[in-house]
PAZA-449542 format. One record per residue (C-alpha): residue number from 1; residue in one letter; x, y, z. Coordinates in pm, 1 decimal. Example, Ala and Ser with C-alpha at 12.3 -4.5 7.8 and 13.67 -1.06 7.14 Angstrom:
BEGIN
SITE, 1, A, 1230.0, -450.0, 780.0
SITE, 2, S, 1367.0, -106.0, 714.0
***
This chain:
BEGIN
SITE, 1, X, 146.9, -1287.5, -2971.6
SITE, 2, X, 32.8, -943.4, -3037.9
SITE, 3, X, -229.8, -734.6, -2811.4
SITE, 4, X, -380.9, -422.3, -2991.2
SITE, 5, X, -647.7, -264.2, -2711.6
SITE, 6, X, -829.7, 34.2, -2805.9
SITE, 7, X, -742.4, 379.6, -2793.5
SITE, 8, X, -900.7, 418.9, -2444.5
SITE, 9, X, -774.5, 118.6, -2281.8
SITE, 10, X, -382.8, 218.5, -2363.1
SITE, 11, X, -450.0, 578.8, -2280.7
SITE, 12, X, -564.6, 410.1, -1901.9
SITE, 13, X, -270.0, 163.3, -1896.8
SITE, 14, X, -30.3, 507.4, -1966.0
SITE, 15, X, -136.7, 701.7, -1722.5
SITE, 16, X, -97.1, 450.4, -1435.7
SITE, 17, X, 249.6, 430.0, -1226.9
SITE, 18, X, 504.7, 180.0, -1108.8
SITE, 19, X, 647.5, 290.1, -782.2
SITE, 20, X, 1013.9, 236.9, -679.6
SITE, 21, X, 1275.5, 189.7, -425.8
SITE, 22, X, 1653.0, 144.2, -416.7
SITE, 23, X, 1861.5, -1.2, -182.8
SITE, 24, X, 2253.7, 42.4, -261.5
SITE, 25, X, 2520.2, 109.9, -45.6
SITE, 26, X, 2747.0, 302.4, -340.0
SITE, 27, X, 2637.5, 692.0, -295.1
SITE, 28, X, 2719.9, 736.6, -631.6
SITE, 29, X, 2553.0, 484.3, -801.4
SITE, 30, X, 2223.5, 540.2, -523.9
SITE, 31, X, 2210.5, 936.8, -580.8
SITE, 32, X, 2238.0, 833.6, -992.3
SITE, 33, X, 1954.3, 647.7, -996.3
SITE, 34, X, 1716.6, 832.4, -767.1
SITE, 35, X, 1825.2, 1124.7, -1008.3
SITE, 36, X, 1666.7, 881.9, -1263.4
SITE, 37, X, 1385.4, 773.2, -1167.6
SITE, 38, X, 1263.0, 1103.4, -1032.5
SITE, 39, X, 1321.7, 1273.1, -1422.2
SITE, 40, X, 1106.6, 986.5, -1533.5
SITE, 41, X, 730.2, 1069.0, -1556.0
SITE, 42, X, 537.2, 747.3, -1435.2
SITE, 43, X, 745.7, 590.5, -1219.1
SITE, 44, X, 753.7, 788.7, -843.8
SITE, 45, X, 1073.3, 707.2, -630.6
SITE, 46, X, 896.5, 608.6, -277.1
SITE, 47, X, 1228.9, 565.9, -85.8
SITE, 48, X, 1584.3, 509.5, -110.5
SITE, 49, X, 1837.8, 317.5, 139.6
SITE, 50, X, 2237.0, 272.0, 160.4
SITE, 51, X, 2139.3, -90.9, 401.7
SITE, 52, X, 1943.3, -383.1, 401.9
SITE, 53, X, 1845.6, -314.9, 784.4
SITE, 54, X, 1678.8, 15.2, 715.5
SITE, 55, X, 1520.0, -147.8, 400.1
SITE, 56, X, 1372.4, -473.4, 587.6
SITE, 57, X, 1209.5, -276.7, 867.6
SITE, 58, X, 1035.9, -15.4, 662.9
SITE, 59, X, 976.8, -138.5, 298.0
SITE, 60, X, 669.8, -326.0, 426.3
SITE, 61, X, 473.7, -82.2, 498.0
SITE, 62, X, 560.6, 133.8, 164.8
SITE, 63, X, 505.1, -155.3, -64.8
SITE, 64, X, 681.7, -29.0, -371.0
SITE, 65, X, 586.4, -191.7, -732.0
SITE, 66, X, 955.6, -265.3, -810.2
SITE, 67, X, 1258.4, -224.9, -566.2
SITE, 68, X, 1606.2, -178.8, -740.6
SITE, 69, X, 1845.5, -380.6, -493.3
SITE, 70, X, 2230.1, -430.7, -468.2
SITE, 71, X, 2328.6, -745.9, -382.5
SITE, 72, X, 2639.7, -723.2, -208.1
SITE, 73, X, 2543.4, -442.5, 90.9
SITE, 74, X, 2713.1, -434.5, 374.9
SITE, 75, X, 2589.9, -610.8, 685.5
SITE, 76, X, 2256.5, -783.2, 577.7
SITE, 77, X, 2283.7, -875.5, 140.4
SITE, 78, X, 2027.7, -805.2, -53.8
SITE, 79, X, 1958.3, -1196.1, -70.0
SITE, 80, X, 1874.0, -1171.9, 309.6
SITE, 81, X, 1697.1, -852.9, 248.5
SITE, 82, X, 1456.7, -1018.4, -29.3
SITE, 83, X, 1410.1, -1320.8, 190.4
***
């Protein structure tokens, strides 16, 4: 199925943002993507953590639109983390 909305209604959908946050334990791979996401207009990087720990206890209260999770982390997994 195909949408077409009017010129108005895309230019409102375009200027709205998805907010993010990662949770990896690999440096590398975590300073990569921040680098990412923050060159990418639209999409704000709300917070980033190397543990699952750190993640549970504050990602409530920042209530990002999509979080970008490893599953293997150290201690807690990202499966617990999700639960």
């Amino acid at each position: 199925m195909f949408y077409c909305y009017p010129a108005e209604r895309a230019y409102f959908y375009s200027m709205q943002s998805i907010s993010i946050s990662i949770i990896e334990d690999n440096t590398a791979v975590r300073k990569g993507l921040e680098r990412i996401i923050q060159e990418t207009d639209g999409f704000p990087l709300l917070s980033s953590y190397e543990n699952a720990e750190d993640a549970i206890r504050e990602l409530p209260a920042i209530q990002p639109d999509i979080v970008i999770m490893d599953i293997q982390l150290p201690g807690a997994s990202g499966i617990d983390c999700v639960r």
